[in-house]
C-alpha positions as CSV (number, residue, x, y, z in Angstrom):
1,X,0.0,0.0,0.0
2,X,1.8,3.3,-0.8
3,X,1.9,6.1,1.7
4,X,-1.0,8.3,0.1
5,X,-3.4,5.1,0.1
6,X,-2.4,4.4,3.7
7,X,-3.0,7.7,5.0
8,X,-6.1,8.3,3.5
9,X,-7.1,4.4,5.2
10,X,-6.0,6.2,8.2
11,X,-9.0,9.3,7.8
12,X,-11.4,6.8,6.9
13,X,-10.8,4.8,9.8
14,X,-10.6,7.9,12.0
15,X,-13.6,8.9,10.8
16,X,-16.0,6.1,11.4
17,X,-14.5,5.5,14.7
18,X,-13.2,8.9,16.3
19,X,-9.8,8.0,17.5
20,X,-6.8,6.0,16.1
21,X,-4.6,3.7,18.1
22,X,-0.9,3.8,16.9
23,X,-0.1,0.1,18.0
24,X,-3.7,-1.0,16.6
25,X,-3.0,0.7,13.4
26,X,0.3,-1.0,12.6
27,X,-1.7,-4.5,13.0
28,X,-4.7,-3.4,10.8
29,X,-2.3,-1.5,8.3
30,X,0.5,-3.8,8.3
31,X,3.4,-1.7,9.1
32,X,5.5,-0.8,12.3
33,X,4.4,1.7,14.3
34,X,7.0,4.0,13.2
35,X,5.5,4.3,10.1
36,X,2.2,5.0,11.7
37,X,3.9,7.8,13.9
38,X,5.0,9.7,10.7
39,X,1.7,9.0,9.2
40,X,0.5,10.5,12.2
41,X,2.8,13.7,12.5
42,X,2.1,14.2,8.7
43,X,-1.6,14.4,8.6
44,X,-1.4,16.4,12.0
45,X,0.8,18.8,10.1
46,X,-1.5,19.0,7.3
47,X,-4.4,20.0,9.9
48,X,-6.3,17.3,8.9
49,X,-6.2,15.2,12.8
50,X,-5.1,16.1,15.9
51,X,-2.0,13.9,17.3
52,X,-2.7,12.3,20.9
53,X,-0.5,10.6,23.0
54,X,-0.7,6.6,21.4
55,X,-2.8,7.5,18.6
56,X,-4.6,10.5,17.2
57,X,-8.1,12.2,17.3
58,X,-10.8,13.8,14.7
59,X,-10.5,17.4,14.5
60,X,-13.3,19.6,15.0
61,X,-15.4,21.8,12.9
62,X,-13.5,24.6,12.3
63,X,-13.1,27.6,14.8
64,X,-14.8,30.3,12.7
65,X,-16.4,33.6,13.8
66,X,-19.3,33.5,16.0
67,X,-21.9,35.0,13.1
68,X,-20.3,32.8,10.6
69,X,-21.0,30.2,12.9
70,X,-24.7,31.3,13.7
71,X,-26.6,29.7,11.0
72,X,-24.6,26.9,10.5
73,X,-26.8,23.5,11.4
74,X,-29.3,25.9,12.7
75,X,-32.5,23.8,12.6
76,X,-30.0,20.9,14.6
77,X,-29.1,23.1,17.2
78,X,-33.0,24.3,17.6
79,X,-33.5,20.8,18.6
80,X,-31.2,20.4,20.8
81,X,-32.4,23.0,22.8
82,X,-35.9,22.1,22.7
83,X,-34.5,18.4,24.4
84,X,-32.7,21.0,26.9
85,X,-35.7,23.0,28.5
86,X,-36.5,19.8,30.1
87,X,-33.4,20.6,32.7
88,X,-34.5,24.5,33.1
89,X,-37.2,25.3,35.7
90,X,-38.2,28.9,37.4
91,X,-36.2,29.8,40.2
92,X,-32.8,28.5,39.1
93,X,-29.6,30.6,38.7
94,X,-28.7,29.7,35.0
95,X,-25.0,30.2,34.0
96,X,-24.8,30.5,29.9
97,X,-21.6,31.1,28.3
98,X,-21.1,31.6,24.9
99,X,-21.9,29.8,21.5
100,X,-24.5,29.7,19.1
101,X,-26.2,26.6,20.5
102,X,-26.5,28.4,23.5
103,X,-28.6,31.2,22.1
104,X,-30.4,28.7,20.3
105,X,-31.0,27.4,24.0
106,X,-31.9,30.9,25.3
107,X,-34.3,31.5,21.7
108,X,-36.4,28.6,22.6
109,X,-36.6,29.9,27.1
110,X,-40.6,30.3,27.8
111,X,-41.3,34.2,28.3
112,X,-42.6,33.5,31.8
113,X,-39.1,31.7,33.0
114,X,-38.6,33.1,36.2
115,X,-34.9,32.9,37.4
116,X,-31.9,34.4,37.5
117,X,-29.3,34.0,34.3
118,X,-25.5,34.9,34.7
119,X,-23.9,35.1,31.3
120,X,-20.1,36.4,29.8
121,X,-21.8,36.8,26.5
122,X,-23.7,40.2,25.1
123,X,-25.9,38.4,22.2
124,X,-27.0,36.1,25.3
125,X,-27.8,38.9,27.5
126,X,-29.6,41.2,24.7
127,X,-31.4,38.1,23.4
128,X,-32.7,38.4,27.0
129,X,-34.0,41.5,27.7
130,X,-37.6,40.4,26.4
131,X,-37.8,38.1,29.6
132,X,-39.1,40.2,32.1
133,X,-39.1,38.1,35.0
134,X,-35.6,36.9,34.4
135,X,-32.7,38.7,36.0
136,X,-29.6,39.1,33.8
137,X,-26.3,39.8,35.2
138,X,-23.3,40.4,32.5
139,X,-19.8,39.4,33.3
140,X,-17.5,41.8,32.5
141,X,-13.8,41.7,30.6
142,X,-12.4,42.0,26.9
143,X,-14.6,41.2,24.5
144,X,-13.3,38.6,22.4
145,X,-14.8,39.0,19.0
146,X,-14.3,35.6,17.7
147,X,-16.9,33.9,19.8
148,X,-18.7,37.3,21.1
149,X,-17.8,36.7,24.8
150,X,-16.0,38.4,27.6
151,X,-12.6,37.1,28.8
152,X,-9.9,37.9,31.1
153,X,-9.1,38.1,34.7
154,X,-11.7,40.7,35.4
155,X,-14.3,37.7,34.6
156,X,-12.5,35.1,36.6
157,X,-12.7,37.6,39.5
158,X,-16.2,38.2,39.0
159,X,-17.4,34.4,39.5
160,X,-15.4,34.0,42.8
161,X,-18.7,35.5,44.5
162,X,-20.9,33.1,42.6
163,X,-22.6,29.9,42.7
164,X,-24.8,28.6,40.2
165,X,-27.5,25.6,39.8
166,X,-26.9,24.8,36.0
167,X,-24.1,25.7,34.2
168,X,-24.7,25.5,30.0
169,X,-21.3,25.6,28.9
170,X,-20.8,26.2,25.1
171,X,-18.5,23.6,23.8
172,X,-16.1,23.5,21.2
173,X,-14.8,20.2,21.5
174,X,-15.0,17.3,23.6
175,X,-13.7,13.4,23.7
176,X,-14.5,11.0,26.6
177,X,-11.0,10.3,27.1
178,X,-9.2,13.8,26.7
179,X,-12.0,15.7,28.1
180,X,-13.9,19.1,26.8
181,X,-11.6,21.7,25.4
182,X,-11.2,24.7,23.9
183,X,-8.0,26.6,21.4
184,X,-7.6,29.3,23.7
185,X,-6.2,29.4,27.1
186,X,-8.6,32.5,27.8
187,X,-11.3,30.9,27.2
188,X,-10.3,27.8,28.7
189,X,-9.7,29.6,32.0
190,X,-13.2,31.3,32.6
191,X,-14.9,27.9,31.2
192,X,-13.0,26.5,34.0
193,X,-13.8,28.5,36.5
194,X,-17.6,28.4,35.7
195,X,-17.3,24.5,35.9
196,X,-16.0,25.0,39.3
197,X,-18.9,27.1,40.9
198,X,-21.7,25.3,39.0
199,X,-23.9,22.5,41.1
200,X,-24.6,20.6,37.6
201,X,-23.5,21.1,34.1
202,X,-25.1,20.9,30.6
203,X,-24.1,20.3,27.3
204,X,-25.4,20.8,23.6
205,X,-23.1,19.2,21.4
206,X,-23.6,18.4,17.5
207,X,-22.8,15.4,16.4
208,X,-19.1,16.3,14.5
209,X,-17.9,18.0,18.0
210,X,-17.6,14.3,19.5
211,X,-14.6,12.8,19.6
212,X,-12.4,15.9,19.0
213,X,-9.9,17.8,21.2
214,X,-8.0,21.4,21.0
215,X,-5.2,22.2,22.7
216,X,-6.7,23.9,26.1
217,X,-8.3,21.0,28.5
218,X,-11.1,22.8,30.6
219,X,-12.2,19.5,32.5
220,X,-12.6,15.7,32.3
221,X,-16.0,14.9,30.0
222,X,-17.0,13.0,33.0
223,X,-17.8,16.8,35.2
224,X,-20.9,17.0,32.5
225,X,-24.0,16.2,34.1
226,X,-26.2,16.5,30.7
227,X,-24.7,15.8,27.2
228,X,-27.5,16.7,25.0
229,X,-26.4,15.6,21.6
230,X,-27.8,14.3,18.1
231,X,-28.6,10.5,17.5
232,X,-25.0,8.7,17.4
233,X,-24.0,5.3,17.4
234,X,-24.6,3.2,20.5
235,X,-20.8,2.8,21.2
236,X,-20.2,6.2,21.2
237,X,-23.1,7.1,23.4
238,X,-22.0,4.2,25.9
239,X,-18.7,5.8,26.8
240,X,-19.9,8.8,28.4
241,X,-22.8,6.4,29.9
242,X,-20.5,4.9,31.8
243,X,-19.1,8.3,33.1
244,X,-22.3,8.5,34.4
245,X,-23.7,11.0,32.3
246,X,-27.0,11.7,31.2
247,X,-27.3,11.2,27.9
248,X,-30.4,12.8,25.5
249,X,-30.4,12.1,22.1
């Protein structure tokens, strides 16, 4: 089999089943596991996977600009937040970071929620102005334009005096092994922070965010309390079952 052929039987394989085992491969692909390695380090190179330690990963959807990224898969994401609501009840203090499957979420909120709705993101908060019985409080810090949200130290500092009941944490990527991260370290640090105040945590995930990873690790996948997610094969779905997740698909 000649290089090209190999790698390429090396993205099919990733694809279908999310992660790559470098000892695995060699058996499958018949060739040593140095040969994998550079296969590996070549296609990571190329941006095509991300390299892991003993194998490799899927890499995500692309990091684009939040309103680039607004429309995209917009009827999935409107379901996912309808299976969501289920978890949101009056009285709560709702922490919602940013992404647009979170305002998708905060679209589909009934105009009589009554509760209280900390958030680092201003389409989130403006989205909310039309519910009048739910309190919004806005985390300050530097906007960072990319995902529409505010960052820095000044946020950080800001959730040291908090404590929410549900935390709906936007997420870029996440893998039941290497855990939910994000590319930034900024981002990556508030994220982290609002994991650690939060009582449980929910996620809406599309179907190609699974079984990805970028370069910041916010938590272990395990921390979620809700994965809220398309229909995916039962395998997949298993493994952050027996984290002891609840899993809606």
């Amino acid at each position: 089999m000649l290089k090209e052929e190999r790698q390429q039987e090396i993205l099919k394989i990733l694809n279908n089943e999310q992660k790559v085992i470098t000892s695995d491969l060699s058996e499958r692909l018949s060739v040593s596991e140095d040969t994998i390695r550079r296969d590996l380090k070549e296609l990571d190179n190329q941006g095509l996977i991300r390299r892991v330690y003993s194998g490799a990963l899927r890499k995500g959807p692309p990091v684009v600009d939040f309103f680039s990224r607004k429309n995209v898969a917009s009827e999935v994401k409107t379901k996912l937040a309808q299976k969501a609501l289920r978890f949101i009840e009056d009285g709560q203090v709702l922490l919602i970071d940013g992404g647009t499957s979170n305002l998708h979420l905060v679209n589909q909120l009934p105009l009589d929620l009554n509760a209280t709705v900390i958030t680092n993101s201003p389409p989130i908060s403006m989205e909310l102005a039309s519910h009048k019985d739910v309190e919004v409080i806005m985390l300050g810090g530097s906007l960072y334009k990319q995902s529409m949200v505010n960052l820095g130290i000044q946020t950080v500092q800001s959730l040291n005096t908090m404590v929410a009941d549900l935390y709906i944490m936007g997420i870029y990527n996440i893998d039941s092994e290497m855990g939910i991260s994000v590319p930034t370290l900024s981002e990556c640090l508030v994220k982290r922070k609002m994991v650690e105040i939060s009582t449980e945590i929910l996620g809406l995930v599309t179907a190609d965010k699974l079984g990805t990873v970028s370069s910041q690790i916010i938590c272990p996948s395990e921390d979620l309390t809700y994965l809220v997610t398309e229909d995916i094969d039962s395998s997949i779905k298993d493994l952050y079952l027996e984290q002891g997740i609840v899993v809606v698909t």
